[in-house]
C-alpha positions in Angstrom: 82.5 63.7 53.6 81.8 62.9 57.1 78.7 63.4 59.1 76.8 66.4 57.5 73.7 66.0 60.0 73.7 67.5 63.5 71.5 66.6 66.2 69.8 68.6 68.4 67.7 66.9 71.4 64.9 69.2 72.0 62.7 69.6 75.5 60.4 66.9 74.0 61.8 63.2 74.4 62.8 61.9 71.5 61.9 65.4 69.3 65.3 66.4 67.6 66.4 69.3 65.7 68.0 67.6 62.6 70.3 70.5 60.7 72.3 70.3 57.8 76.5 71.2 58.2 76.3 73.6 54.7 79.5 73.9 52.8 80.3 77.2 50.6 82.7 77.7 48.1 82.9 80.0 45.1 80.7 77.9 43.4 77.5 78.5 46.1 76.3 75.9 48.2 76.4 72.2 49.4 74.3 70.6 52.2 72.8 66.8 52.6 69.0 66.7 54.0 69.0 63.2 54.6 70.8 60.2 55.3 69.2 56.8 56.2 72.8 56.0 57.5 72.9 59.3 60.2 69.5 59.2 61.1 69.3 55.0 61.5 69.8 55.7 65.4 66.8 57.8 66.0 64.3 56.1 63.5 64.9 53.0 65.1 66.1 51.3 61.2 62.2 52.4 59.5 63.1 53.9 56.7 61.6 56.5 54.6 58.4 55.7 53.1 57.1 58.4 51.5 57.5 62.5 50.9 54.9 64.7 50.9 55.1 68.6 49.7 52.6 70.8 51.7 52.1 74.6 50.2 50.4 76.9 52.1 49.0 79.8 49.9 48.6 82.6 53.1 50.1 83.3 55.9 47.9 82.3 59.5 47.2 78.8 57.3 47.2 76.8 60.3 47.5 72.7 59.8 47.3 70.2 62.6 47.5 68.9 65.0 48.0 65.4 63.0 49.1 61.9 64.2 48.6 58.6 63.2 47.5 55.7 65.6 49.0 52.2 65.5 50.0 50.4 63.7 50.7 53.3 60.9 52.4 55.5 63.7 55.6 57.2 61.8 58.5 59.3 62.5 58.7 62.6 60.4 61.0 64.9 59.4 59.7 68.5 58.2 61.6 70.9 56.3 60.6 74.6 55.2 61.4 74.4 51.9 60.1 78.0 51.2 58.8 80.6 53.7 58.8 80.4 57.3 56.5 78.8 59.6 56.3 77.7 63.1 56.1 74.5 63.6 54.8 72.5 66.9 54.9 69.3 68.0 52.5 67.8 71.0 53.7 64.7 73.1 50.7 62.4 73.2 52.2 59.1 74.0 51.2 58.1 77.0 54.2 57.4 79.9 56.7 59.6 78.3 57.9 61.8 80.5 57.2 64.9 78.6 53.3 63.8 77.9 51.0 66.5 76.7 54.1 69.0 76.7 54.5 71.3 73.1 57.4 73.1 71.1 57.1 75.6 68.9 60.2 75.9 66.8 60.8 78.5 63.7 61.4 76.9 60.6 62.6 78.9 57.7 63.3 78.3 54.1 67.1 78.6 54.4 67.8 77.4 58.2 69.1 74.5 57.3 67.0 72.7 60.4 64.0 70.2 59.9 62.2 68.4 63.0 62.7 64.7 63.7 59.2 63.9 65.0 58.4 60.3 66.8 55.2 58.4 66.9 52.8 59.2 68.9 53.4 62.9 68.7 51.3 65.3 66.7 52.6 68.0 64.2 51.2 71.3 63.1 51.8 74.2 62.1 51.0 78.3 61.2 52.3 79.5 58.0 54.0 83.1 58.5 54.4 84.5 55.0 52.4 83.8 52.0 53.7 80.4 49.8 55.1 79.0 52.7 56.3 74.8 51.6 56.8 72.6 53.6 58.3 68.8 53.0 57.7 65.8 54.9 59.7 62.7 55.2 57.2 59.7 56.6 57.9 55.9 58.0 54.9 54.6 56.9 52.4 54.9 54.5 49.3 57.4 55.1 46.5 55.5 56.1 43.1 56.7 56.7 41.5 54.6 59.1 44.4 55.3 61.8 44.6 58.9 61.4 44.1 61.2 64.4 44.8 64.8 65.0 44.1 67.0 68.1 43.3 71.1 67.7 45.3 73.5 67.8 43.4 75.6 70.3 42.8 73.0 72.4 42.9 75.3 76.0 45.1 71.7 77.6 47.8 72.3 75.5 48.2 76.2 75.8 49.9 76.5 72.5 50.4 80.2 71.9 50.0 80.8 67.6 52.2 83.9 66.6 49.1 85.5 64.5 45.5 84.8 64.2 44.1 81.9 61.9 43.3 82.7 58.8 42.6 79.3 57.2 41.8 76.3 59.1 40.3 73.0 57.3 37.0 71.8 58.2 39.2 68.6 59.6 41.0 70.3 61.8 38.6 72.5 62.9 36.2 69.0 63.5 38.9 67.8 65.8 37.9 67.3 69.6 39.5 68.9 73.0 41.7 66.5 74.6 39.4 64.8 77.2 40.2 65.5 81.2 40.9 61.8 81.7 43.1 61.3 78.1 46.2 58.9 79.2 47.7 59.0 75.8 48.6 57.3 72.7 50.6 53.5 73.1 53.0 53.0 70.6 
């Protein structure tokens, strides 16, 4: 079948747009999500290690920013599954070259795009209709004790949400401003 993923480099280093070549015919439609063999370049041979579903009831559900710290720093790929949403992802690592810069990128349930996300960058996102789903493809397991997040309002980051909150978790509403002297995340 040939390669059936496209990659997109995005204004974040090492951020790529992932989307899926669809094939029609009179019988509807045909697209591959994932393959370890297209995607082996840019996860650096992790492979997948587990799939989360995330359903957000209304839209202005905000979620994030989220990250995990070494050594359970992942790469993620996001889908919409249902919905739309936009979706942003922060550069914490500290010496890239696009540190502390953001994207926001519409996903929607029939795009055909998901996000290719690196360690040591945090995700988030605000739901834009009601029941929007979203699925997650993680490098390593979730673990607790090395999980970090960053908020969404953080004035540092300047990230501009397309409607006002409606529902934030106390978690994410518990996390800090970056500090004036933050260097990053080493991973």
């Amino acid at each position: 079948m040939g390669t059936q993923l496209q990659l997109n480099q995005t204004s974040i280093q090492g951020v790529f747009e992932v989307r899926s070549l669809r094939g029609q015919d009179k019988r509807g439609s045909f697209a591959r999500w994932f393959c370890q063999q297209e995607l082996d370049q840019l996860l650096l041979g992790k492979a997948i290690r587990q799939i989360n579903h995330s359903v957000n009831t209304n839209a202005g559900v905000v979620r994030g920013l989220h990250f995990q710290y070494p050594p359970a720093a992942e790469y993620k790929l996001v889908r919409c599954i249902r919905g739309e949403v936009m979706d942003f992802v922060v550069d914490l690592r500290a010496g890239s070259t696009t540190f502390l810069q953001h994207l926001g990128i519409r996903l929607r349930e029939y795009d055909d795009l998901m996000l290719l996300i690196p360690p040591g960058c945090a995700h988030g996102f605000q739901a834009l209709v009601d029941n929007s789903q979203l699925l997650y493809l993680h490098t390593s397991d979730y673990q607790p004790g090395f999980e970090g997040g960053c908020r969404i309002d953080d004035p540092c980051l300047k990230i501009q949400l397309p409607m006002p909150i409606s529902t934030l978790s106390e978690r994410d509403a518990s996390f800090v401003s970056l500090a004036p002297d933050f260097n990053g995340i080493y991973v």
